[in-house]
C-alpha positions as CSV (number, residue, x, y, z in Angstrom):
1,X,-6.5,-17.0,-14.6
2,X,-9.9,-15.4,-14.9
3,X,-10.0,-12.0,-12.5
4,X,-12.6,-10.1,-11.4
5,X,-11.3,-7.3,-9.2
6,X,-7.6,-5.9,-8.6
7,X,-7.5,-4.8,-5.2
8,X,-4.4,-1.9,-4.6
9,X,-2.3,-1.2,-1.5
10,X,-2.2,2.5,-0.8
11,X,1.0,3.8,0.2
12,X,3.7,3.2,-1.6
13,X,2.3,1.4,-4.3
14,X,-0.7,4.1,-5.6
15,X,1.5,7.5,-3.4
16,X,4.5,8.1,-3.0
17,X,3.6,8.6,0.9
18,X,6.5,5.9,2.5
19,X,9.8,8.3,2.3
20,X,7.6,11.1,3.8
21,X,5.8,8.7,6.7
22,X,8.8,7.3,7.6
23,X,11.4,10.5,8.3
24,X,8.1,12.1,10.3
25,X,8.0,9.2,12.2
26,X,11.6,8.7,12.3
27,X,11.5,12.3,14.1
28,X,8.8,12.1,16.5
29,X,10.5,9.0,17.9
30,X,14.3,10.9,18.2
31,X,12.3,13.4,20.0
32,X,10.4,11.0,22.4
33,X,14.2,9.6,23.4
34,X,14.0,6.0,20.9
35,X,17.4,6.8,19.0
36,X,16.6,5.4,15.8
37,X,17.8,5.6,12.3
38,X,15.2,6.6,9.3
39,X,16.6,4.1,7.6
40,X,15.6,1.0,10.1
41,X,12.2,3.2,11.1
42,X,11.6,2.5,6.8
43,X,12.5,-0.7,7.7
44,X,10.7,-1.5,10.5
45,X,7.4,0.3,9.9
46,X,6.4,0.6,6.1
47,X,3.1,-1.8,5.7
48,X,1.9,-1.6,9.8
49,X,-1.0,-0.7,10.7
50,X,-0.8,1.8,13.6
51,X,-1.7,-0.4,15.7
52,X,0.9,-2.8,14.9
53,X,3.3,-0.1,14.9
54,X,2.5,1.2,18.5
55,X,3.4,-2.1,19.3
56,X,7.0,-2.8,17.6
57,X,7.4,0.9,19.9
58,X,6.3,-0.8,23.0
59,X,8.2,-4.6,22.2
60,X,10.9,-3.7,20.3
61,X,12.0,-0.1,21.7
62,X,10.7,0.1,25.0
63,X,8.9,3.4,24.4
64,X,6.3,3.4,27.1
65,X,3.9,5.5,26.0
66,X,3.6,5.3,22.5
67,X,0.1,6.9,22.4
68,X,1.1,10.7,22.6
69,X,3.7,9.7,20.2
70,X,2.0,8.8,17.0
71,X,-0.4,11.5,18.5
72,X,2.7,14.2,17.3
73,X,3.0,11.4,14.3
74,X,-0.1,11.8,12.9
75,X,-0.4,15.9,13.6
76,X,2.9,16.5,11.7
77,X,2.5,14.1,9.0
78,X,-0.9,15.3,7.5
79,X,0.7,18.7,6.7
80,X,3.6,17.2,5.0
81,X,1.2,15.4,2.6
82,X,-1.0,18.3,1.8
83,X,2.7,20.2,1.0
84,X,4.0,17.3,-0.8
85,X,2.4,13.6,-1.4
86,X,2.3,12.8,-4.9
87,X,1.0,9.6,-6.7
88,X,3.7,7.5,-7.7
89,X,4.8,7.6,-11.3
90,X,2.8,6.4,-13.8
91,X,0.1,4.7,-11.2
92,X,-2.8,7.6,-11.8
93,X,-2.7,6.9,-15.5
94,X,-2.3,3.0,-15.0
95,X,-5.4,2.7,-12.5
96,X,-7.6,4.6,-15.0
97,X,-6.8,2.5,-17.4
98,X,-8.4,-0.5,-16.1
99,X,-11.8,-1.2,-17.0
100,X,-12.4,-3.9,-14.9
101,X,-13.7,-3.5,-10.9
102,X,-11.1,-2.3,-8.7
103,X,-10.7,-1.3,-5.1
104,X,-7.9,0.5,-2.1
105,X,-7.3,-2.4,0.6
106,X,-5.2,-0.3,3.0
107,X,-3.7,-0.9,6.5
108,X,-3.8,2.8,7.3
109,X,-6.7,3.9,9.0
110,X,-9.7,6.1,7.0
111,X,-8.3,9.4,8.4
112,X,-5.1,8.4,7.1
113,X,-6.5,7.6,3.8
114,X,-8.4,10.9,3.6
115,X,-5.7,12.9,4.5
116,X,-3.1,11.3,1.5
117,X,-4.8,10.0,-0.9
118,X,-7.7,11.9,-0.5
119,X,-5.6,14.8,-1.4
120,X,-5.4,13.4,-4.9
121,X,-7.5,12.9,-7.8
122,X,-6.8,9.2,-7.7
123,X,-9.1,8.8,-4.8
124,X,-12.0,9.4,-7.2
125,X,-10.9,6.6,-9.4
126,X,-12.2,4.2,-6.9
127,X,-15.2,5.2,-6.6
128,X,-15.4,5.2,-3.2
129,X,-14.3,1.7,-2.7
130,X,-11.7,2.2,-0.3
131,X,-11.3,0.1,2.6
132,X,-9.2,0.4,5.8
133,X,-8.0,-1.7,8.6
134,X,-10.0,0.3,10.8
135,X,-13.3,-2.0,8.9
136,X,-12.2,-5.8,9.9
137,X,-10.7,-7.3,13.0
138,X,-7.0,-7.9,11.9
139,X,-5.4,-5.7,9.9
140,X,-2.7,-7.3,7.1
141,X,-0.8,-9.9,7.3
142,X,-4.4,-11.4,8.1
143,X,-6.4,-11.4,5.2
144,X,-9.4,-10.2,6.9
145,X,-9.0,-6.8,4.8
146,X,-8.9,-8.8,1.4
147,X,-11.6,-10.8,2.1
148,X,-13.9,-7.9,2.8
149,X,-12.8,-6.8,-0.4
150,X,-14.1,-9.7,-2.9
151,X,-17.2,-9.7,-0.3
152,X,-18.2,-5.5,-1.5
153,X,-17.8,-7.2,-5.0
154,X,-19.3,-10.3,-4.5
155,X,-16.5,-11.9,-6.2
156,X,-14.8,-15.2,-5.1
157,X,-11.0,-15.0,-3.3
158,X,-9.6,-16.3,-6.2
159,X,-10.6,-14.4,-8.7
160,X,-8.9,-11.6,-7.3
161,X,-5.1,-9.2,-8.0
162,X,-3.8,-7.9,-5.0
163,X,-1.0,-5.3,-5.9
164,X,0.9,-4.9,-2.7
165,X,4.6,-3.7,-1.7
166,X,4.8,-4.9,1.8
167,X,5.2,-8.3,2.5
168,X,2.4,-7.9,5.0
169,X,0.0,-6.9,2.1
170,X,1.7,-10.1,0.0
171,X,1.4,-12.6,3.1
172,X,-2.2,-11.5,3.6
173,X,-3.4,-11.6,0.3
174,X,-1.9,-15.7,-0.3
175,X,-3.3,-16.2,3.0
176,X,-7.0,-14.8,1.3
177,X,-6.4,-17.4,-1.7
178,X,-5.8,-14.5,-4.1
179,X,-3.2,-14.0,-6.5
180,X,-0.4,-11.4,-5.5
181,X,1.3,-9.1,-7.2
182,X,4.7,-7.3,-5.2
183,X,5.1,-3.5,-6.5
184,X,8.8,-2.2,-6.1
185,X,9.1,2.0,-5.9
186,X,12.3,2.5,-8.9
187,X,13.2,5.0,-6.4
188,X,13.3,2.6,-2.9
189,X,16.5,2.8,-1.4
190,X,15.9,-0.7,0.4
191,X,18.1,-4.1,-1.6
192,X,16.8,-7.0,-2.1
193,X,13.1,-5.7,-2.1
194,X,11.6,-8.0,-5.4
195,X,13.3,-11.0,-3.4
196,X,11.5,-10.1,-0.3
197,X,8.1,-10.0,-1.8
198,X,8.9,-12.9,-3.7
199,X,10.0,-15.1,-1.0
200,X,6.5,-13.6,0.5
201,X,4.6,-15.6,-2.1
202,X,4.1,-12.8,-5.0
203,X,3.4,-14.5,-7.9
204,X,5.3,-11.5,-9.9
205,X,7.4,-8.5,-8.8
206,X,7.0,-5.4,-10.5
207,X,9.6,-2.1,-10.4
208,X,7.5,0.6,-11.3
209,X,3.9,1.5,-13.5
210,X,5.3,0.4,-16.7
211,X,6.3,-3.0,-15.7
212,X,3.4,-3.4,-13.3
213,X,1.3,-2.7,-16.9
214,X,3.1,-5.5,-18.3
215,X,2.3,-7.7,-15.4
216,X,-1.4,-6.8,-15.6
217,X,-1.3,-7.3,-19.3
218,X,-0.2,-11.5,-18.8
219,X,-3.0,-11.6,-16.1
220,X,-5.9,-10.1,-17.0
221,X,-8.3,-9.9,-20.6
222,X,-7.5,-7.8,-23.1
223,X,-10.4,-6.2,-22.5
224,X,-9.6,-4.8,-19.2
225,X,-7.3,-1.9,-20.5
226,X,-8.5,1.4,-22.1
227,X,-5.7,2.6,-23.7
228,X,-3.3,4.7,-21.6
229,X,-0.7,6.8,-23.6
230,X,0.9,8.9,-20.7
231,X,1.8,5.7,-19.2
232,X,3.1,3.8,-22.7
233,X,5.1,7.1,-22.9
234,X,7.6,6.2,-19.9
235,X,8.4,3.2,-21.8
């Protein structure tokens, strides 16, 4: 296939922000009364937007007022990334590497963004082309955020990567006409994850950077690598 622009999920695929996201969540819940496990919050929440996720609170909890809550969400969360949030292994190294256009399709909103991966020198590798829910009318599993994507670029739907480990992200990007790649953290304590992205429509399913690399590598030119020795290194 010929490609023109990879388009990245943010968390959890670029930083290592779902462990963190989910056991503030997971508390600010517990201490609004919804007795919940960090384990099904993981679950339940990793790839909403916050909209979405207000939502499941409302539907599928019965927490009334879920607006003060992710209110206390977002306040503690920020601080635990500027203490902690790290890019996932091997990504940093992996995303400079490419020489061919590339872009941040996330469903977290732009003061989200700011505050995680902003924190990191990755943020710069974009060049600005970072793109939230916030910007289009449905947020993923629609493909509105994808299709804004090739649009920036000017590049057809199908001439586009999507690198995504929700299977919001993956449903949303087949849904675009765009080829999708699911990204599995080594480290995600979830089973059964490359079979859920899969069954999703991912064309591939990658467990870390260095298999991700390899994934790239049957998709895309030659020519869209620079060489990237850190990374080769964690083979």
């Amino acid at each position: 296939m010929v490609t023109d622009l990879v388009i990245f999920d943010c968390d959890g695929v670029l930083i290592d922000s779902e462990p963190v996201a989910s056991r503030v969540l997971w508390k600010v819940l517990n201490d609004a009364g919804v007795l919940i496990s960090v384990s099904e919050v993981h679950r339940r929440f990793t790839g909403s937007s916050e909209d979405d996720a207000q939502r499941i609170c409302v539907a599928e909890l019965g927490l009334a007022e879920p607006a003060p809550v992710f209110r206390a969400y977002r306040n503690a969360l920020y601080p635990q990334f500027a203490c902690s949030l790290t890019s996932m292994p091997g990504v940093h190294d992996l995303v400079r590497g490419l020489a061919i256009p590339k872009c941040v399709a996330s469903n977290s909103s732009m003061e989200r963004l700011q505050n995680s991966l902003g924190l990191l020198d990755l943020w710069h590798e974009f060049d600005e082309h970072i793109y939230s829910a916030e910007m289009v009318a449905h947020p993923k599993p629609a493909p509105d955020l994808f299709l804004l994507c090739a649009n920036e670029f000017g590049t057809a739907p199908g001439r586009c990567v999507v690198i995504d480990d929700s299977p919001h992200g993956i449903v949303g990007a087949v849904a675009a006409g765009m080829a999708a790649i699911g990204f599995v953290d080594p480290a995600d304590p979830r089973p059964g994850r490359p079979a859920v992205l899969a069954e999703a429509g991912a064309i591939a399913v990658a467990t870390g950077a260095l298999e991700l690399r390899k994934v790239l590598e049957t998709l895309l030119p030659e020519t869209a690598f620079r060489s990237s020795p850190r990374l080769a290194a964690l083979a």
